[in-house]
N, C-alpha and C positions, 0 to 999 in steps of 0.2 A: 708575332704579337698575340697572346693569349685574349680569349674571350672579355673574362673580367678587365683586362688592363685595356680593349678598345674601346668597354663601355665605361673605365673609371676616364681615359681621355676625352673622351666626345662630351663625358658631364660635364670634366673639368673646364673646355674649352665654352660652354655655354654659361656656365656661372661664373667664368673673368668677367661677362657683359654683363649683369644682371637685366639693370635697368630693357636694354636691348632685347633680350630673351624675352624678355615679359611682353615686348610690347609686339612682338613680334607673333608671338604664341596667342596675344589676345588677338589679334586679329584672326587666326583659325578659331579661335573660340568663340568670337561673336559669330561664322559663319557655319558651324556645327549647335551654337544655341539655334539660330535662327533655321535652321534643317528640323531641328529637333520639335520646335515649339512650331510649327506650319504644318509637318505631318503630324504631331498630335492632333492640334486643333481636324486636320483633315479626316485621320481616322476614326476621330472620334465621332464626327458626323458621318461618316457612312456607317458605324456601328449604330447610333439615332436610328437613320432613315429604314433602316435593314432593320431592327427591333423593332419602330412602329411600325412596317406591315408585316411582318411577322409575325404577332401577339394575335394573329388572326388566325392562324394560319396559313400554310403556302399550296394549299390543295383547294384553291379557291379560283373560278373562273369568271369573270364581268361580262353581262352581254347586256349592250345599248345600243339603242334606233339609232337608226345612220350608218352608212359604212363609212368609213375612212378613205380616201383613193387618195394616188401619187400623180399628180398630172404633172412630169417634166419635174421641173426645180420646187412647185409650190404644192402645200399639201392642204388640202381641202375635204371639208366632209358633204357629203351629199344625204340632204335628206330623207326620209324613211317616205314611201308612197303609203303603208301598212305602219301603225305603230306598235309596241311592241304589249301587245295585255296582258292580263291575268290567267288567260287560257294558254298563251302560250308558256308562260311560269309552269303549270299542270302540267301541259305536253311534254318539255324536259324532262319531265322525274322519271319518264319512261326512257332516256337514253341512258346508254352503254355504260355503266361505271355510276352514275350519278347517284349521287346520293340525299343531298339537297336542291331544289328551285326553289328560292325563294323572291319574289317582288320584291318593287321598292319604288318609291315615291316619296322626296322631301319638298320639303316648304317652311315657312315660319309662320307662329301662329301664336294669338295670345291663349294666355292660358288662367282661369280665373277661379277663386274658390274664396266664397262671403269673403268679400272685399278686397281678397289680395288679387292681383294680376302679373303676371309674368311674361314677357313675350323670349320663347322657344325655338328652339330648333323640332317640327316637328316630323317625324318620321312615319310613313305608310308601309307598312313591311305586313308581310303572311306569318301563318304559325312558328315556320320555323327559323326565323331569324335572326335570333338569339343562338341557337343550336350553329348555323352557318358560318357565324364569326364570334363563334367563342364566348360570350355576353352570358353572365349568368345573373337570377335573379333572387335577390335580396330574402325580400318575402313577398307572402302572395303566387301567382304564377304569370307564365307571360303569354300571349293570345292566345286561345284554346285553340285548339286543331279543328276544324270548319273552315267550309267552303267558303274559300276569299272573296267569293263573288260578293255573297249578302253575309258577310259576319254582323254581329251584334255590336253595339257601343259600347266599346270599352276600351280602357287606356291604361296604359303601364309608365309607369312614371321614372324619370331619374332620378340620383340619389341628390341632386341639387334639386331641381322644383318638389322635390316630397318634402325638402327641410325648408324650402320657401315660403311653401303653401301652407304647408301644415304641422309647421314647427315639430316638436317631439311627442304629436299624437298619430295615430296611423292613420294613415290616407287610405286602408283597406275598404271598399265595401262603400266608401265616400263618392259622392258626386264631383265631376267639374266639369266645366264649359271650355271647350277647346273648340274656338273660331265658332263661335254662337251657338254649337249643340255642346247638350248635356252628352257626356260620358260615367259609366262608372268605373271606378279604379278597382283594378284586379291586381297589379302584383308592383312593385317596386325595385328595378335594379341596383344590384352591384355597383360600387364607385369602379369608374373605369379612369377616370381623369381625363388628359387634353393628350387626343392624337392627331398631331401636324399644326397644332393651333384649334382642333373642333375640340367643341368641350362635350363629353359625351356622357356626362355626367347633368346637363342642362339639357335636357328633351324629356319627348314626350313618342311613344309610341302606339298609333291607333291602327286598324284594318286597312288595307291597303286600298281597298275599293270605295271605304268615304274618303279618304285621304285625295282619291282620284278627285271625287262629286269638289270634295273644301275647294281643292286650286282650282278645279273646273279643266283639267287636264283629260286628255284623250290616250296619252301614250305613258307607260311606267318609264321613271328614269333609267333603271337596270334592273337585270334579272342577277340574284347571287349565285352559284351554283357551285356546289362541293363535289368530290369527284373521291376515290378509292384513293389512299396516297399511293398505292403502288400499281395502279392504273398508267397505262402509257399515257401520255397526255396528248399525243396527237391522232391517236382514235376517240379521245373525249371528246376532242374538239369536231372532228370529225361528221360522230354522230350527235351531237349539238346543232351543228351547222345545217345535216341531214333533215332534221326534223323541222328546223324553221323553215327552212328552202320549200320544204312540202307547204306547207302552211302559208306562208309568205307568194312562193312563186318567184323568189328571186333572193340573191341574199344581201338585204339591205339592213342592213345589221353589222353589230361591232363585236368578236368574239375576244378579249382581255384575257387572259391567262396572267396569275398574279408571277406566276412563278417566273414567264419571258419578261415583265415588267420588272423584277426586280433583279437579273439579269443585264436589263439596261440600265436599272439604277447603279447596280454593282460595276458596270463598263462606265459610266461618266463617274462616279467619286471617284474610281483607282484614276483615273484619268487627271482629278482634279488633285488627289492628292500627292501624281505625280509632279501636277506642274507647281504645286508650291513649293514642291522639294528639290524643284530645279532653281527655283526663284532665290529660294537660300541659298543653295550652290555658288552664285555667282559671288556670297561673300565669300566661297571657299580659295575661292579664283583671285581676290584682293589680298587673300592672307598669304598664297601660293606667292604673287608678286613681293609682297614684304619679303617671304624666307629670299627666293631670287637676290634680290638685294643689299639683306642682311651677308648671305654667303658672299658673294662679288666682293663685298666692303672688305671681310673677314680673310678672302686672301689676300687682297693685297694688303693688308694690317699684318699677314701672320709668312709674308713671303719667306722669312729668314728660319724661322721655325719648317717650315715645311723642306729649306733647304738642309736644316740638320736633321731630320727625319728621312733626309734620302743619304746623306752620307752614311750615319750607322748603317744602313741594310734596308729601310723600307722602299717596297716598290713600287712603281707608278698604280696599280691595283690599288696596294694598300691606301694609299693615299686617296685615292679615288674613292675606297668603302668610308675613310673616318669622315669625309666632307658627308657624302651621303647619309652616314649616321646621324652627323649634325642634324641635319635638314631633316631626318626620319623621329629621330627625337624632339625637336622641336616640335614638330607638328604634332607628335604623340601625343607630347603634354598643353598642347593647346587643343588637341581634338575634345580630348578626358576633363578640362575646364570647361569645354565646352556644353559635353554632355549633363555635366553638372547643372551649368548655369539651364539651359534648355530647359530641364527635367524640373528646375526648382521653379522657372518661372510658368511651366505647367501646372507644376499642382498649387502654385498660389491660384491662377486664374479658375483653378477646378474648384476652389476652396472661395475666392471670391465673388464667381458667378459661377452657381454651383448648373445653372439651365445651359449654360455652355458645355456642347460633350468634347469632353478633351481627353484623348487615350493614346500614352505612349508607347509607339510599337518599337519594340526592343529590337525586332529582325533590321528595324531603318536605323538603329542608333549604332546597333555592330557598323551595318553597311556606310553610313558617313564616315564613322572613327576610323574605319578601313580606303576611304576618299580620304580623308582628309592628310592619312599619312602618305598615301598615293600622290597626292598634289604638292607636299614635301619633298618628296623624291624626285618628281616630275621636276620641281624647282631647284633643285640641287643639283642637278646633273651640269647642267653648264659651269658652273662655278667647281664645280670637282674634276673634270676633266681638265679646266684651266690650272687648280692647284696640280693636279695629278702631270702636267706636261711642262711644268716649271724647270727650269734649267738647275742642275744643282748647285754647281760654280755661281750663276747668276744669282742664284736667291740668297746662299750666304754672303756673296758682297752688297747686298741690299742691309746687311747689319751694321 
């Protein structure tokens, strides 16, 4: 039997059912949508999580009072005897690679100017802070270089509280009152928008040493620290560590590498976006049972046919491939319905909640299509070996 004439048979044999075919086929097609539309949704969100800390940079290191310890099964942090200051920000910039330390201290605070009031996120950062994570400024400039100890009153504004406060005149060179002191406003940021939910676009950023006085805080929440990109990063960390330990006497402290964190962010989403694409799976597994089914039905409806298919010449092989064809096509064309539907009910929800990241990765859409015809075959094998071991005598007297 030639090529063309076993795939014009295996068609022929599925469109005598229609009705059957279809319903048969939809069932892989709902379980290739539903592959399709759970890894989207999945990759699209590790694409999110992976773009917001990235737009920062990935040459960024975190260090915060407290070390972290592993006691047995529970994880506990232990707190600092030494907190973490201003001076030791300075001491950093003397390590291996480093290129920025900068402080940091938040809190919220109101923020006021002739009548209007806003209450902020407000930020204690050093000169180079903006430099550290990528933050550019509008107009004006952003903290002057001076010692963070005693910097001067002055505030840098976001590009939300400068249009709150002071609508479409310049906030340059103006007063405001952030948490009972006067500041004057030096420079105005870039719209940056909402990362993770923080809106970074609604702050306010002053000297990091009245920021400490406002909360009445003793220790900075983190130090930022930027490093060479093509610095080893376990000598950065190294002599980071080095230098507190001197200073400290101990290392009570927390050294954050963006790069091993995101790393772990990248090991749990593949992780998550393998298990929703298991989850879909299991319709592939209910469509698997339909073909099963449908075949079994389909020999013994077609016993008599299969018995004159073995008189002229064909042999138990042959017979064995058209069942399996059946079952490889079918699924074929319920994979490719599938894919369809999957992909069309992606990009509605991308187009209907446009904050949902939904991103369909094509490498998973081959690899179901490729399941799913796999799980037709799997399913066919029983019912074609039965066609394929039919008695010839016996099946033409079934006519």
């Amino acid at each position: 039997m030639l090529f063309a004439d076993f795939v014009r048979f295996t068609y022929a044999s599925l469109a005598a059912h229609r009705l059957r075919t279809l319903l048969t086929a939809l069932g892989i097609a709902v379980g290739i949508a539903a592959v399709i539309l759970l890894t989207s949704i999945g990759e699209g969100l590790h694409r999110f999580v992976i773009a917001e800390f990235t737009q920062f940079g990935t040459n960024i290191i975190g260090v915060s009072p407290g070390r972290i310890l592993t006691h047995g099964a529970s994880l506990g942090a232990v707190n600092t005897v030494r907190p973490l200051s201003i001076d030791d920000a300075i001491a950093l910039r003397r390590a291996p690679y480093v290129q920025v330390a900068d402080p940091l201290v938040q809190g919220n605070a109101d923020v006021k100017h002739l009548g209007r009031s806003r209450r902020v996120t407000l930020y204690g950062v050093g000169p180079d802070f903006a430099q550290a994570l990528k933050m550019r400024v509008a107009s004006g400039e952003f903290l002057p270089q001076e010692d963070p100890r005693s910097a001067r009153a002055f505030a840098v504004l976001g590009s939300k509280v400068a249009r709150e406060l002071f609508g479409d005149e310049s906030p340059l060179g103006n007063r405001v009152r952030v948490g009972g002191e006067r500041y004057r406003v030096i420079g105005v940021m870039q719209s940056k928008g909402q990362i993770l939910g923080f809106d970074l676009d609604d702050t306010v950023f002053i000297p990091v040493a009245r920021a400490l006085e406002m909360f009445n805080r003793e220790s900075l929440m983190e130090i930022h620290i930027t490093y060479e990109p093509t610095a080893p990063l376990a000598e950065v960390e190294q002599g980071i560590k080095r230098i507190l330990i001197a200073r400290h006497g101990a290392e009570d402290f927390t050294v954050t590498p963006q790069q091993k964190m995101l790393e772990v962010f990248g090991t749990v989403l593949d992780a998550i976006t393998f298990a929703v694409a298991a989850i879909g799976g299991i319709s592939l597994v209910v469509g698997g049972v339909g073909i099963l089914t449908i075949l079994t039905i389909g020999v013994a409806e077609r016993t008599s046919e299969i018995g004159l298919l073995r008189a002229v010449g064909a042999t138990r092989r042959r017979i064995l491939l058209l069942f399996l064809g059946e079952a490889a096509l079918l699924s074929a064309i319920g994979g490719a319905g599938g894919l369809a539907l999957g992909w069309a009910i992606a990009l509605a929800l991308r187009l209907a909640v446009p904050a949902l990241p939904v991103h369909t990765p094509w490498s998973y859409a081959v690899m179901a299509e490729l399941v799913a015809v796999a799980v037709g075959l799997a399913a066919g094998v029983m019912p074609a070996r039965r066609a394929a071991h039919l008695d010839p005598l016996e099946a033409l007297r079934s006519e």
